[in-house]
C-alpha positions as a Markdown table, in Angstrom:
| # | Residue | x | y | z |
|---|---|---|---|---|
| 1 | Unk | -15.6 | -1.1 | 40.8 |
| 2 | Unk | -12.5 | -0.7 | 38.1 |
| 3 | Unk | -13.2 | -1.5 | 35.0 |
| 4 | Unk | -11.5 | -3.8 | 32.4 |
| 5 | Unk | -12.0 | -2.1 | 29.4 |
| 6 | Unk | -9.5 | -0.9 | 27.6 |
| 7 | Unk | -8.5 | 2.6 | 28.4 |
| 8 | Unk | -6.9 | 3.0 | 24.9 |
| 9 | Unk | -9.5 | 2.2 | 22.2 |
| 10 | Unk | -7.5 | -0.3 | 19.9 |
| 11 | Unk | -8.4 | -1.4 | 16.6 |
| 12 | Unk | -8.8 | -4.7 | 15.1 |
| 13 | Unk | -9.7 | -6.2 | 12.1 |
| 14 | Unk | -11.3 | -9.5 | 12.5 |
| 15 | Unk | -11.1 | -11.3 | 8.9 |
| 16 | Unk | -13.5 | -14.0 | 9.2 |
| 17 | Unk | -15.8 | -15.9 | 6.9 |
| 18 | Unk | -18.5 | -17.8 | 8.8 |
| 19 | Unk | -21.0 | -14.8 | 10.4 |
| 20 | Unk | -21.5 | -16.1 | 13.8 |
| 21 | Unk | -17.9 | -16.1 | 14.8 |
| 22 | Unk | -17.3 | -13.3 | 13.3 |
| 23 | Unk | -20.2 | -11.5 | 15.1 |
| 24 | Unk | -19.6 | -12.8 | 18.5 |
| 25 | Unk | -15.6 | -11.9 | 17.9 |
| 26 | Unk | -16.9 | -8.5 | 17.0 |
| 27 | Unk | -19.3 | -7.9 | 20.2 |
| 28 | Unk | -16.9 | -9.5 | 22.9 |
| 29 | Unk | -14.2 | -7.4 | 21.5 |
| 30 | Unk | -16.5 | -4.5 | 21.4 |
| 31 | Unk | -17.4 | -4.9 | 24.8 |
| 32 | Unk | -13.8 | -4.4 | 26.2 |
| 33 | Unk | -13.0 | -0.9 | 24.7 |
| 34 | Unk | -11.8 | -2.1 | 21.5 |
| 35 | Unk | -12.6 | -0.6 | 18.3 |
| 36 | Unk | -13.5 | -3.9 | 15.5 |
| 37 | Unk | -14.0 | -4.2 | 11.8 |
| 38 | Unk | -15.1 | -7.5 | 10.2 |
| 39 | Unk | -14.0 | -8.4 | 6.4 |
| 40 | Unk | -15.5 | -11.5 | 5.2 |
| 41 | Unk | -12.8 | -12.4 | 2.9 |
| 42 | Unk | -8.9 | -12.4 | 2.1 |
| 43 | Unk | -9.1 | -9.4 | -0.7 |
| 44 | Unk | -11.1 | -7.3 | 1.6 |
| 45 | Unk | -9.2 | -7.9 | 4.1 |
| 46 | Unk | -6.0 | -6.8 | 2.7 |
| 47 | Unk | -7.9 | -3.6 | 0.8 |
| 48 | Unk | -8.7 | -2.6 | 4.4 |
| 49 | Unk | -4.9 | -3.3 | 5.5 |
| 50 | Unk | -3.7 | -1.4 | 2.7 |
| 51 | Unk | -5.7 | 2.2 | 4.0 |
| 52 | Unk | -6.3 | 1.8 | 7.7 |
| 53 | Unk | -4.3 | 1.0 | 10.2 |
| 54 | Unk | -5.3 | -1.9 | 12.9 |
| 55 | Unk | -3.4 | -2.5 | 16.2 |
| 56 | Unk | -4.3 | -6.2 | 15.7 |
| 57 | Unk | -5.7 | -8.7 | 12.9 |
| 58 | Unk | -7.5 | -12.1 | 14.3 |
| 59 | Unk | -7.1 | -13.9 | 11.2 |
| 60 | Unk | -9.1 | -16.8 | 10.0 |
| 61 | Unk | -7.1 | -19.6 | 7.7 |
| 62 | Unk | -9.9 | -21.5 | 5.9 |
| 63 | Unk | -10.8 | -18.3 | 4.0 |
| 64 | Unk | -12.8 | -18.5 | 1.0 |
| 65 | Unk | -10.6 | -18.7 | -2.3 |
| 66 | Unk | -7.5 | -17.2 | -1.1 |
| 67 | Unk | -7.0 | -18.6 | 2.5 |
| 68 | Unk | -5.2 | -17.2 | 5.4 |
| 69 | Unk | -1.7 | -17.9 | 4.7 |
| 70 | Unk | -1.9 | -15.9 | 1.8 |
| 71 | Unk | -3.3 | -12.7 | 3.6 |
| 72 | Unk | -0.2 | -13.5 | 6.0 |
| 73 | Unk | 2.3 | -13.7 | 3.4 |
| 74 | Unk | 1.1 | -10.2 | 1.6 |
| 75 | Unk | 0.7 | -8.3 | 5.1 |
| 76 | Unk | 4.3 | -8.9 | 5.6 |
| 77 | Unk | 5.9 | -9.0 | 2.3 |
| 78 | Unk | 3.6 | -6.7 | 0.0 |
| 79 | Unk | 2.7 | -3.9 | 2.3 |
| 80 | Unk | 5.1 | -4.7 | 5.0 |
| 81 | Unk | 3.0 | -3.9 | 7.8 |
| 82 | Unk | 4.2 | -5.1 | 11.6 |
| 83 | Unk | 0.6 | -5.6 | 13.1 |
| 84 | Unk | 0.3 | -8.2 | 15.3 |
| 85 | Unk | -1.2 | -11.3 | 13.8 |
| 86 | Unk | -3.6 | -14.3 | 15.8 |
| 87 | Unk | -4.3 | -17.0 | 13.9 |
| 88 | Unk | -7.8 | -19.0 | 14.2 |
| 89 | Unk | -7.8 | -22.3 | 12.8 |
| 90 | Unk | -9.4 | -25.5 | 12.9 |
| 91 | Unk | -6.6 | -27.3 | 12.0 |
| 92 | Unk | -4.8 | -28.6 | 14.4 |
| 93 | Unk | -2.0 | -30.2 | 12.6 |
| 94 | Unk | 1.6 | -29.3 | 14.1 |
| 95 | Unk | 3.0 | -28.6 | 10.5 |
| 96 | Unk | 0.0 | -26.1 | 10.3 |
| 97 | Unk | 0.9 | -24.0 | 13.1 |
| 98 | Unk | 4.5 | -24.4 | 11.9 |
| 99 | Unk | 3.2 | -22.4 | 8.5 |
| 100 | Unk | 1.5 | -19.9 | 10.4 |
| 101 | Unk | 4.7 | -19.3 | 12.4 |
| 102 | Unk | 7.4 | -19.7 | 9.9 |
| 103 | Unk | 5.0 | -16.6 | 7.7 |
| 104 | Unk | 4.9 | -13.9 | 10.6 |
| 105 | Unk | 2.1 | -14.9 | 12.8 |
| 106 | Unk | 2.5 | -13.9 | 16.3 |
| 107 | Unk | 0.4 | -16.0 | 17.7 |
| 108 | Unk | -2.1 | -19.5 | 16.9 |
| 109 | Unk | -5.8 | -20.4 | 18.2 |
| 110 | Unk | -7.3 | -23.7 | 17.4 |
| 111 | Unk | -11.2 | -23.6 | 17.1 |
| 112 | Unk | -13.1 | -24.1 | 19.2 |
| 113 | Unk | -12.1 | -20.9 | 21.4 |
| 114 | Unk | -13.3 | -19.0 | 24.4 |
| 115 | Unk | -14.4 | -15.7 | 23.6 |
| 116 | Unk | -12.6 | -15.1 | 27.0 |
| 117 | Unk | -9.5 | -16.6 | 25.6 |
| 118 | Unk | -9.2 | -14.8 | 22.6 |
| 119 | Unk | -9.3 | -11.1 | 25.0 |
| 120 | Unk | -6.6 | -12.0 | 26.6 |
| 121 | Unk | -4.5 | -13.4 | 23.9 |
| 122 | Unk | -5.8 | -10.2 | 21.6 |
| 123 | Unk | -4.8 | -7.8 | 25.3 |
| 124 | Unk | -1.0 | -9.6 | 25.7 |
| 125 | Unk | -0.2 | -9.3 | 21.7 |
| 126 | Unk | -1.3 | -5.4 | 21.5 |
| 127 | Unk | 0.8 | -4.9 | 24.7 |
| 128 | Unk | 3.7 | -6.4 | 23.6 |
| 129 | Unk | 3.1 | -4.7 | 19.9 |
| 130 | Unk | 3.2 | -1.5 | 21.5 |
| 131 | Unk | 6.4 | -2.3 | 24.1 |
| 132 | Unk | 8.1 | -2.7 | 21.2 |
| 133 | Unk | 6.8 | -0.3 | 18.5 |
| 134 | Unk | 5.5 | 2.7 | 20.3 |
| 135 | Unk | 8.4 | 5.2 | 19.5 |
| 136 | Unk | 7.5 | 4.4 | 15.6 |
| 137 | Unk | 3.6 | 3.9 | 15.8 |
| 138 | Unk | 1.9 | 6.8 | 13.5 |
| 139 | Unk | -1.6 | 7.2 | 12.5 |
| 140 | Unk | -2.3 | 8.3 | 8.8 |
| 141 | Unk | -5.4 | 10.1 | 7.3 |
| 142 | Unk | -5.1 | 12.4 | 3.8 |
| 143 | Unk | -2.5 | 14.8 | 4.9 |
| 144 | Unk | -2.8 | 14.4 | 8.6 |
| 145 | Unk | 0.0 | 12.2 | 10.2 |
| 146 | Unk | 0.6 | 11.6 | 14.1 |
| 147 | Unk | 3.4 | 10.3 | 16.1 |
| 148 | Unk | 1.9 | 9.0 | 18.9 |
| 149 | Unk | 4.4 | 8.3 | 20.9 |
| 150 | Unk | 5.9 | 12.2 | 20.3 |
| 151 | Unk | 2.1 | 13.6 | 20.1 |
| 152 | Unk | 3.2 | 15.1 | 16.7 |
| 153 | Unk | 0.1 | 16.2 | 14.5 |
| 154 | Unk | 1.4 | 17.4 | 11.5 |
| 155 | Unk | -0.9 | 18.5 | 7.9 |
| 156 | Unk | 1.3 | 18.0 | 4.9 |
| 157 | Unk | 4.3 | 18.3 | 6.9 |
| 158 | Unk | 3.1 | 21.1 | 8.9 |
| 159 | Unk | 3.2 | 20.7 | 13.2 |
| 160 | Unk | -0.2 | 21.6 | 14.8 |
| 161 | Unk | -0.1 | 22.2 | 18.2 |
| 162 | Unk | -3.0 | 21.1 | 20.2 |
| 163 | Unk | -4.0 | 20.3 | 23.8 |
| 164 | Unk | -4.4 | 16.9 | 25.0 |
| 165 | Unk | -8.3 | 16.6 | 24.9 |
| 166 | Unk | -7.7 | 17.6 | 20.9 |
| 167 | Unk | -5.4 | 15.0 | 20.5 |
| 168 | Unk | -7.1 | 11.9 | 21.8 |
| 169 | Unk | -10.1 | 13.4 | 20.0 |
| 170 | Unk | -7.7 | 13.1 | 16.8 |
| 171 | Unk | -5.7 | 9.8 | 18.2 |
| 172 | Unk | -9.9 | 8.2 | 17.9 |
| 173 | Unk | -11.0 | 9.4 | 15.2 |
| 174 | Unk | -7.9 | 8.5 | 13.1 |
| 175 | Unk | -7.9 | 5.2 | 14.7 |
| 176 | Unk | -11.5 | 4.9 | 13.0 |
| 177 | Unk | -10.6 | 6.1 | 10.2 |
| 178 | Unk | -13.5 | 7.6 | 8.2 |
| 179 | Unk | -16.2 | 5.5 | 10.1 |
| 180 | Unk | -18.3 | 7.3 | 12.4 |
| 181 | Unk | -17.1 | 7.7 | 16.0 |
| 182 | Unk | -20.5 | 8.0 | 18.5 |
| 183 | Unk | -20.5 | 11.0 | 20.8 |
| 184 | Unk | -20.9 | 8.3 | 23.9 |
| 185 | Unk | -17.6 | 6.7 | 23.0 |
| 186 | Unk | -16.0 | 9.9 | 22.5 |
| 187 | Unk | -17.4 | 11.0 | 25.8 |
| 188 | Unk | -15.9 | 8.1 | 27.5 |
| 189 | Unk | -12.5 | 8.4 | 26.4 |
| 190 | Unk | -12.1 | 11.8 | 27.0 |
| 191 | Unk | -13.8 | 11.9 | 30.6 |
| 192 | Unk | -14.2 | 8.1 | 31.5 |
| 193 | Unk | -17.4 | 8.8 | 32.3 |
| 194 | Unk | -19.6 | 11.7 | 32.2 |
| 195 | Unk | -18.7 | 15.4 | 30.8 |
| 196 | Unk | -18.0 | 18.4 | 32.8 |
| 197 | Unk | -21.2 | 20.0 | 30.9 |
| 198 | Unk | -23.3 | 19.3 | 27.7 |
| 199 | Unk | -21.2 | 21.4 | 25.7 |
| 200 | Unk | -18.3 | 19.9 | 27.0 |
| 201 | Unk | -17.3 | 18.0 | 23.8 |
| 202 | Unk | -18.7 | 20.6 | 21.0 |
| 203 | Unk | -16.2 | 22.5 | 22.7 |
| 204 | Unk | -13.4 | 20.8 | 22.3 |
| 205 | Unk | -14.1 | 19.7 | 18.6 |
| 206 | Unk | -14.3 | 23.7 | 17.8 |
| 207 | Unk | -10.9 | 24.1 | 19.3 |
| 208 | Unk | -9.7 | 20.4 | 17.4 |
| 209 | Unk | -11.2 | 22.4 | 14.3 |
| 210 | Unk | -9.9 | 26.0 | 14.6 |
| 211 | Unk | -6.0 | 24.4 | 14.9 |
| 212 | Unk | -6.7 | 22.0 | 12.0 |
| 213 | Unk | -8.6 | 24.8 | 9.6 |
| 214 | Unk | -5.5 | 27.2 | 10.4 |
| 215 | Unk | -3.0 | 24.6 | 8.6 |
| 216 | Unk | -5.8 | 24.3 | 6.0 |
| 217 | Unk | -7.5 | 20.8 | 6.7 |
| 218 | Unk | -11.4 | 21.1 | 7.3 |
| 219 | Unk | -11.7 | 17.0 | 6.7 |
| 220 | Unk | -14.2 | 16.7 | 10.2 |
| 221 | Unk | -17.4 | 15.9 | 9.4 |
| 222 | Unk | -20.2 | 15.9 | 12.0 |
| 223 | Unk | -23.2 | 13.3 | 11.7 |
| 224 | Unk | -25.6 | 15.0 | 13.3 |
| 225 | Unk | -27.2 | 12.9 | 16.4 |
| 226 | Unk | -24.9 | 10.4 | 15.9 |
| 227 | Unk | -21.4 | 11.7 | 16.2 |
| 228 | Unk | -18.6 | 12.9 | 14.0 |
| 229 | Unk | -15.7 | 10.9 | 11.3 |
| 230 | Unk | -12.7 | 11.9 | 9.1 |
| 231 | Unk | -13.5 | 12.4 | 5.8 |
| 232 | Unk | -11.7 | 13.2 | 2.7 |
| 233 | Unk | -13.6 | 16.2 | 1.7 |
| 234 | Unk | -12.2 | 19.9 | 2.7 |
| 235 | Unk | -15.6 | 21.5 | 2.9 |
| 236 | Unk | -17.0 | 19.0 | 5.6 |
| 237 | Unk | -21.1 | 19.8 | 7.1 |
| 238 | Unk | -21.4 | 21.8 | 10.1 |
C-alpha cells in the first residue's frame, strides 16, 4: 500500500505555548515524514528562526508576553525570512485574521482544529513554498551552503562534488541542523525502506566524509547507537 508520508523530510517549527497542543502538533506531524521542533515562546522562537532554517512555522498568537503578531512582524521585517507561516488562533474575530494577513501570514486556523486539518493545510503551504522558491532555497550550516535546487554543496565557497546518496545524506542532516538524525530515518530516506546491506549507510557517510574532509570540513559527528548530527566542531568523534 503507498504511503503518505512525506518523501522529502520537511522541517517545521511549531511555536506553541500550551504542552498538549504542542505535543500532539509535534507527533501527528512527526508521523507524516516531517521533521518538527517545538519552542514554547515568541523569543525562542525567533532565536531558532534566526539559525535554522524551517520549511514551515505553525504559529500560535496568544503567546506568552510577546504574542504572535510580533513573531510575524520580526520574521518578515527583522530577518526577512519567506517561510510559510499558519496561524493558530482562538480568536475568531474577522479583524484578527485581517492582522494576521495584512503581517505576512499565509494562511489562518481557528482552534479548535483537526490534527488531520492542520496536515493538509501544513502539505498545500510547503508545496506552494517550494513552487515558488525552489530555484533560491539553500540550506546553511558553518561554512557549508547548498543549493538545493542546483545540488550545489559548497565549504566556504568551495564546490564539493558528491553523489546523490551523499547529498540527501547532507540535504537531512542540514535540514536538522545540529540535532541528531537516527540511523532508521536516515535509512528510510535514502532506501525507502530497508538497506542493500548493514553497512550500507556507514558506507556512504565515509564517502559523504572523505569529500567534505578534502575541502577541509570534518563537522559530522556520529552518536554512536543512535545516529549521527552537524556540529560545529572540526575534530568531530569517530
Amino acid at each position: 500500500m503507498p504511503s503518505n508520508k512525506q518523501q522529502i523530510p520537511y522541517t517545521v517549527l511549531i511555536v506553541e505555548d500550551e504542552h498538549a497542543i504542542a505535543e500532539n502538533l509535534f507527533l501527528a506531524l512527526e508521523s507524516e515524514g516531517f521533521i518538527p521542533d517545538i519552542a514554547r515562546d515568541a523569543r525562542s522562537a525567533l532565536e531558532q528562526l534566526g539559525h535554522e532554517s524551517f520549511d514551515l512555522v505553525l504559529l500560535d498568537i496568544g503567546l506568552p508576553g510577546m504574542d504572535g503578531y510580533h513573531v510575524l512582524k520580526q520574521m518578515r521585517e527583522a530577518l526577512q525570512l519567506s517561510t510559510p507561516v499558519l496561524l493558530l488562533t482562538a480568536r475568531t474575530a474577522l479583524e484578527d485574521k485581517q492582522m494576521g494577513f495584512s503581517g505576512g501570514a499565509d494562511d489562518y486556523l481557528t482552534k479548535p482544529f483537526a490534527l488531520e486539518e492542520v496536515l493538509m493545510r501544513a502539505k498545500a503551504l510547503i508545496r506552494r513554498s517550494k513552487q515558488l522558491s525552489d530555484t533560491a532555497f539553500v540550506l546553511k550550516h558553518g561554512p557549508l551552503r547548498y543549493v538545493v535546487a542546483d545540488q550545489l554543496v559548497t565549504v566556504n565557497g568551495c564546490e564539493v562534488k558528491l553523489s546523490r546518496k551523499s547529498l540527501m545524506i547532507l540535504e537531512l542532516l542540514m535540514r536538522y541542523a545540529g540535532r541528531v538524525v537516527p540511523r532508521k530515518k536516515l535509512e528510510d530516506y535514502l532506501w525507502q525502506g530497508e538497506p542493500p546491506s548493514s553497512e550500507a549507510l556507514r558506507s556512504q557517510f565515509h564517502l559523504l566524509r572523505k569529500a567534505l574532509h578534502t575541502h577541509g570540513y570534518d563537522g559530522i559527528e556520529t552518536v554512536h547507537s543512535i545516529g549521527w548530527r552537524l556540529v560545529d566542531s572540526h575534530d568531530p568523534q569517530a
